[in-house]
C-alpha positions as CSV (number, residue, x, y, z in Angstrom):
1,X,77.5,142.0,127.8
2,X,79.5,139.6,125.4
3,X,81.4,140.3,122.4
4,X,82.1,137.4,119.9
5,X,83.7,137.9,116.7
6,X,84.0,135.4,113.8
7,X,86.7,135.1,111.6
8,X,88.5,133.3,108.9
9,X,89.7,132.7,105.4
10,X,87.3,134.4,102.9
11,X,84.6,132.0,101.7
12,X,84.9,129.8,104.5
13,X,81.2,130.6,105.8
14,X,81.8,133.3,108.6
15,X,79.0,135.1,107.8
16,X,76.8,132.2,107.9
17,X,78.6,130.7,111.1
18,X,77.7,134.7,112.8
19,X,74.3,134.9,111.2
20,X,72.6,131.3,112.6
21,X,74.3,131.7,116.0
22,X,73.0,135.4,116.2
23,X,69.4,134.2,115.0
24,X,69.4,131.1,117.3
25,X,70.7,133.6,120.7
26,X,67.8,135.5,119.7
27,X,65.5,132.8,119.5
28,X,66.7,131.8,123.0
29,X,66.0,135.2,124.8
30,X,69.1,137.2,124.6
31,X,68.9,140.5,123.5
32,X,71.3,139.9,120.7
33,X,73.2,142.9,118.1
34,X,74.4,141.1,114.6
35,X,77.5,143.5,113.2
36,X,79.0,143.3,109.9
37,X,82.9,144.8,109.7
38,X,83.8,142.8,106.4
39,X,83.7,145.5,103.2
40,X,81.6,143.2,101.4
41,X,79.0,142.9,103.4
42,X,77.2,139.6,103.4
43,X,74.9,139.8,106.3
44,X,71.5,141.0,103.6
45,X,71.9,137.8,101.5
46,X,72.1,136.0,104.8
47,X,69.4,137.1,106.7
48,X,67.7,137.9,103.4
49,X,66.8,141.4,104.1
50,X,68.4,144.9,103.7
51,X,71.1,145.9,106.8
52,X,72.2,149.6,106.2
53,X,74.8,151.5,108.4
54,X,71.7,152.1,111.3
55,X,70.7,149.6,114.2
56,X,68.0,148.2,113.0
57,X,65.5,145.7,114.0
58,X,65.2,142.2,112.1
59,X,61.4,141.5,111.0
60,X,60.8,137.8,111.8
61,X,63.1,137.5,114.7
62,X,62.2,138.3,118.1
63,X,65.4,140.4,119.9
64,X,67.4,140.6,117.0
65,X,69.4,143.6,115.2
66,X,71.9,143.9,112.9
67,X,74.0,146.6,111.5
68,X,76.7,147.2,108.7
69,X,79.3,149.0,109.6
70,X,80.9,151.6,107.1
71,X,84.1,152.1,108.1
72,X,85.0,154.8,105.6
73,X,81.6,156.5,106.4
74,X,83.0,156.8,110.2
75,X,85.9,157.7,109.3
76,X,84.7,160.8,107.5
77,X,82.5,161.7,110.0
78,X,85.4,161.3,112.5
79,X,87.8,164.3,110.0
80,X,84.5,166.7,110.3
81,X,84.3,166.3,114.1
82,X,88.0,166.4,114.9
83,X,90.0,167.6,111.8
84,X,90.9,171.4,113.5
85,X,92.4,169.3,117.0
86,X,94.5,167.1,114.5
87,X,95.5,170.3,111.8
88,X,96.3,172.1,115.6
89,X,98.6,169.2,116.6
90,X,100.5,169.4,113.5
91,X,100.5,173.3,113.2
92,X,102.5,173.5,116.6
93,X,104.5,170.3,116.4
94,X,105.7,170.3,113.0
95,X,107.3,172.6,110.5
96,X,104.5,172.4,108.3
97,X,102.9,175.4,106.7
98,X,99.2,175.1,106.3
99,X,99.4,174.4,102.8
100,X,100.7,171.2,103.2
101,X,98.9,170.3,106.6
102,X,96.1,170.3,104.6
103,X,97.3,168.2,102.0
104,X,98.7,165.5,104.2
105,X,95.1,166.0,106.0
106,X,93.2,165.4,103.0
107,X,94.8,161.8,103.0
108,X,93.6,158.7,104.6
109,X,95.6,157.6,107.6
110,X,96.0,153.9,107.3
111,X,93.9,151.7,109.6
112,X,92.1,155.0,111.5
113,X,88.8,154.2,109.6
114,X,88.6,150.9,110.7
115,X,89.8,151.4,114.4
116,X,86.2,154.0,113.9
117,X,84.7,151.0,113.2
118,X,85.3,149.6,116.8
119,X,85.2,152.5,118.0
120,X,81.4,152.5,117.3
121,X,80.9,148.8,118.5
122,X,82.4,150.0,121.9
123,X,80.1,152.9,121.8
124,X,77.2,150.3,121.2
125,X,78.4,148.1,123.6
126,X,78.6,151.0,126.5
127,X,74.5,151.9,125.6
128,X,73.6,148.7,127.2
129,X,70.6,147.8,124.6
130,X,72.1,144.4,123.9
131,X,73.3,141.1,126.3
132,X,75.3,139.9,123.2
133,X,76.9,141.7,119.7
134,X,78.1,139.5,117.3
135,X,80.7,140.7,114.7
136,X,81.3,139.4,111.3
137,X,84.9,140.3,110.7
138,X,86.8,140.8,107.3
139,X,89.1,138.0,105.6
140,X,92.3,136.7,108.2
141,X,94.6,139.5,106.8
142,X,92.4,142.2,106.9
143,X,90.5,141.0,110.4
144,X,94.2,141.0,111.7
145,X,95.6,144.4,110.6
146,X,91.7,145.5,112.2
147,X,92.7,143.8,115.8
148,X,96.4,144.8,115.6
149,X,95.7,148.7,114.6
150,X,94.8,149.7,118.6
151,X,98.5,149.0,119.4
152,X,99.8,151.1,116.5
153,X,97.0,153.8,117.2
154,X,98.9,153.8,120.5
155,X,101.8,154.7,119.1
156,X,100.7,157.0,116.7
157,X,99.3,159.2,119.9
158,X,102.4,158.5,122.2
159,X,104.1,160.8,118.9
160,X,101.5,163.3,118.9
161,X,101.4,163.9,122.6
162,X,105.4,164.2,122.6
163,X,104.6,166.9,120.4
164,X,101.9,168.6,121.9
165,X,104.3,168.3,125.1
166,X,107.1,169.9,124.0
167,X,104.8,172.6,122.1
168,X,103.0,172.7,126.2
169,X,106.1,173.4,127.6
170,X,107.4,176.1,125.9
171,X,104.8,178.1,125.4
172,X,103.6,177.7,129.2
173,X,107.5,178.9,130.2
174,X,107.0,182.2,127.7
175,X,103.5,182.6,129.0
176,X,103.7,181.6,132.8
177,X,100.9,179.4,132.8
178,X,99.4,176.4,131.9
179,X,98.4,175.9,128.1
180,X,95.7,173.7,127.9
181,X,93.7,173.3,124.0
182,X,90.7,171.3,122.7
183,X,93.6,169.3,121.0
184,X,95.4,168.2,124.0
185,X,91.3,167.3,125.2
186,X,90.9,165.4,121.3
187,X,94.7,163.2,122.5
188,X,93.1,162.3,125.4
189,X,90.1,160.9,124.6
190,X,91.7,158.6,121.6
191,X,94.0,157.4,124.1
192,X,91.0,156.4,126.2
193,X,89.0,155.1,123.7
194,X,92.0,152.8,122.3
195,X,92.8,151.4,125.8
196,X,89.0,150.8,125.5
197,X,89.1,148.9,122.4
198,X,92.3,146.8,123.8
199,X,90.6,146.1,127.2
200,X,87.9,144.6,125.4
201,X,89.5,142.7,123.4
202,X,91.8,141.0,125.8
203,X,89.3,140.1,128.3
204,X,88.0,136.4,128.6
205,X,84.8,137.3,130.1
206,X,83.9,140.0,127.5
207,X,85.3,139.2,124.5
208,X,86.1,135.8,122.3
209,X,87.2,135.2,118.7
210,X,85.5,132.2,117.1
211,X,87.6,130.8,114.4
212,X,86.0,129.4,111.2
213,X,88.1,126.8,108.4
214,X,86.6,124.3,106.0
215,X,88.8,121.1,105.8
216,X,91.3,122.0,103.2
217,X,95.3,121.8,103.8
218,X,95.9,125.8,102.5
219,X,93.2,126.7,104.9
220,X,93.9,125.1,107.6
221,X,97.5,126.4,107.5
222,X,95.9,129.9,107.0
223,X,94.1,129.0,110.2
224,X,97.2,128.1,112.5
225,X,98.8,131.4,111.4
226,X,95.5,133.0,112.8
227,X,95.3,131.1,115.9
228,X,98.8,132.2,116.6
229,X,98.3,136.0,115.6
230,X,95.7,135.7,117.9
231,X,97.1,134.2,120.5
232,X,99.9,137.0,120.4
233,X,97.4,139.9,120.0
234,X,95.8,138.1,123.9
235,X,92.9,138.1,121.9
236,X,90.7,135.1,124.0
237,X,90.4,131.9,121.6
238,X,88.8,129.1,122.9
239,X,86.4,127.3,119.2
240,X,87.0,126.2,116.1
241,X,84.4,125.8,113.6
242,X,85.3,123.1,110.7
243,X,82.8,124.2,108.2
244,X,81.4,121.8,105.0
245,X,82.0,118.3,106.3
246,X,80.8,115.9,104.4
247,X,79.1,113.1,106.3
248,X,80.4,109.6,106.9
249,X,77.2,108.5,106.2
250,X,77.9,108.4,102.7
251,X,76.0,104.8,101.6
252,X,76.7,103.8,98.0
253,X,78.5,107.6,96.8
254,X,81.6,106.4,95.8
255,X,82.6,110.5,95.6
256,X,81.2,111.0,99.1
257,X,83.2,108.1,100.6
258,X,86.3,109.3,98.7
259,X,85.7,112.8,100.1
260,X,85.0,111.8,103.5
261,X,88.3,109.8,103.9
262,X,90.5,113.1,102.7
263,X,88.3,115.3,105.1
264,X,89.1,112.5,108.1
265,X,92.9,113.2,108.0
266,X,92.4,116.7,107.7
267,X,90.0,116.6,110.6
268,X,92.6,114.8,112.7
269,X,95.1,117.5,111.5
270,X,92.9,120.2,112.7
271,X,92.3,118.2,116.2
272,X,96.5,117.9,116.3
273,X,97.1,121.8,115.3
274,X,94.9,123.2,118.1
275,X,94.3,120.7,121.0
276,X,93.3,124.1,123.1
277,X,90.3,124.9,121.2
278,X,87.0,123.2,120.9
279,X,86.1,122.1,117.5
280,X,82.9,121.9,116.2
281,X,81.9,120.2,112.9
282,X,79.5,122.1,110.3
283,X,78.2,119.3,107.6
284,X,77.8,120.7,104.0
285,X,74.4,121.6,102.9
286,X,73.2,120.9,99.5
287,X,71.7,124.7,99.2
288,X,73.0,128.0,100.4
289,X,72.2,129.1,103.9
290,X,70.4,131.6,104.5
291,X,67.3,133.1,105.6
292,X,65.8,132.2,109.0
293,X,64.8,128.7,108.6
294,X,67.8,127.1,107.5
295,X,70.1,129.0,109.5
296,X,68.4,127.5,112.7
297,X,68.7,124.1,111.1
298,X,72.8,124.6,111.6
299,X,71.8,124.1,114.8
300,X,75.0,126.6,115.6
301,X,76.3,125.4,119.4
302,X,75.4,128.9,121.7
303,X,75.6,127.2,124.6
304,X,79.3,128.4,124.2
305,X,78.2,132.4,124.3
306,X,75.9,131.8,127.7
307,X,77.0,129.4,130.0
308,X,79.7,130.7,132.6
309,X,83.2,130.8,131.3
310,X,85.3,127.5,132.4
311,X,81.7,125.5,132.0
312,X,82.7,121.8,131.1
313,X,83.3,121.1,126.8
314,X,83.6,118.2,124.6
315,X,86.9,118.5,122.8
316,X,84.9,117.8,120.1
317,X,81.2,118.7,118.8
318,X,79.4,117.0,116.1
């Protein structure tokens, strides 16, 4: 099993980039999942066909899914299943009446609806159904506060098992004997499930982030600050897609020539920024891509997803 998650700038073809590589892995034999984390959902226009918040099969592609995540749909579902563990937690480690446990319940804890969302993929991952799960993150800032939230989620359940602790031990001394609730049970498995989510993440063999820019100087600077989030989350990095080239085979287009010479020393920028990563180079299209055909003609490089890790690479793809 392999995770590989693309991200990037907004509008910088992610989507795209995830959709043709997840069509061509398909078309090559691997049993391959196609996961959409990004609120605005993109994956239906590209595969041209309706993904809903189910696994479902894609018509037209042999060993292909895909799935749209909702986040806030999960996270619901997550208050229904566990809500009386958290409300317990807070009853006996706060001075909170009920009244206003149930307020401050009623709000939205920042970022726990989208660690649900990987919580999920892992729960996908651990079925076994798939050799490969693609995921389409969110734009850089949101994709980053998304892969940073396990380490905070660490912290916020260090806090509640202090409490739960110190609740523990004096009722066990009144009592003389071990106290032992569903909540201390809920603490438990959230810590598992986010050392879960960071193991994942962090290892090279299971898990890369495939970085997608178009040749623009704001961009590209968006892009090092990613690279280097990355690199500081141990998140595995290893490609870099430069998306809408224009080619150097440009004849008599004046434009196209005058283009290609701005894209050039951006391209040698990008080369200079991040001599760890392999780059390849996507050349605009004239149309949108999407649907089947002309996602395959991207000719997306999944060599990089199936050959054994530390294979030989060209520096730099075409």
């Amino acid at each position: 099993m392999k995770l590989v998650l693309f991200g990037g700038k907004g509008g910088v073809g992610k989507t795209t980039c995830a959709s043709a590589a997840a069509v061509q892995l398909a078309d090559a034999g691997n049993r391959t999942l196609l996961v959409s984390a990004d609120p605005a959902h993109s994956l239906s226009d590209s595969l041209e066909q309706e993904i809903g918040p189910e696994v479902q099969k894609i018509e037209g592609v042999t060993n292909l899914s895909a799935l749209e995540i909702s986040a806030e749909r999960l996270f619901l579902k997550f208050k229904e299943e566990h809500g009386e563990e958290i409300k317990r937690i807070l009853e006996t480690g706060t001075y909170l009446d009920e009244g206003d446990i149930d307020d401050l319940f009623s709000l939205s804890i920042p970022g726990l609806d989208e660690v649900m969302a990987f919580k999920e993929l892992v729960e996908l991952m651990e079925r076994e159904e798939h050799d490969l799960y693609l995921l389409d993150t969110a734009p850089t800032g949101h994709a980053l506060r998304l892969l940073a939230l396990p380490e905070l989620l660490d912290e916020w359940i260090r806090v509640l098992a202090r409490m739960r602790y110190k609740y523990r031990y004096v009722v066990s001394r009144l009592a003389r004997r071990e106290i032992h609730e569903s909540a201390d049970d809920f603490l438990f498995t959230m810590k598992r499930t986010v050392r879960k989510i960071q193991g994942l993440l962090r290892d090279p063999d299971r898990c890369e982030f495939v970085v997608v820019t178009i040749p623009e100087t704001m961009v590209i600077a968006e892009t090092r600050r990613l690279v280097e989030e990355l690199a500081r989350l141990k998140i595995p990095v290893r490609r870099l897609v430069v998306n809408r080239m224009v080619s150097s085979e440009h004849g008599a287009c004046a434009f196209c020539h005058e283009r290609w010479q701005e894209q050039r020393g951006l391209l040698q920028e990008c080369e200079r920024a991040f001599p760890q990563l392999t780059l390849f180079k996507l050349l605009e299209r004239p149309h949108q891509v999407k649907g089947f055909q002309r996602l395959r003609e991207l000719q997306f490089p999944v060599r990089w997803f199936i050959e054994p890790l530390g294979a030989p690479a060209d520096r730099s793809i075409a």
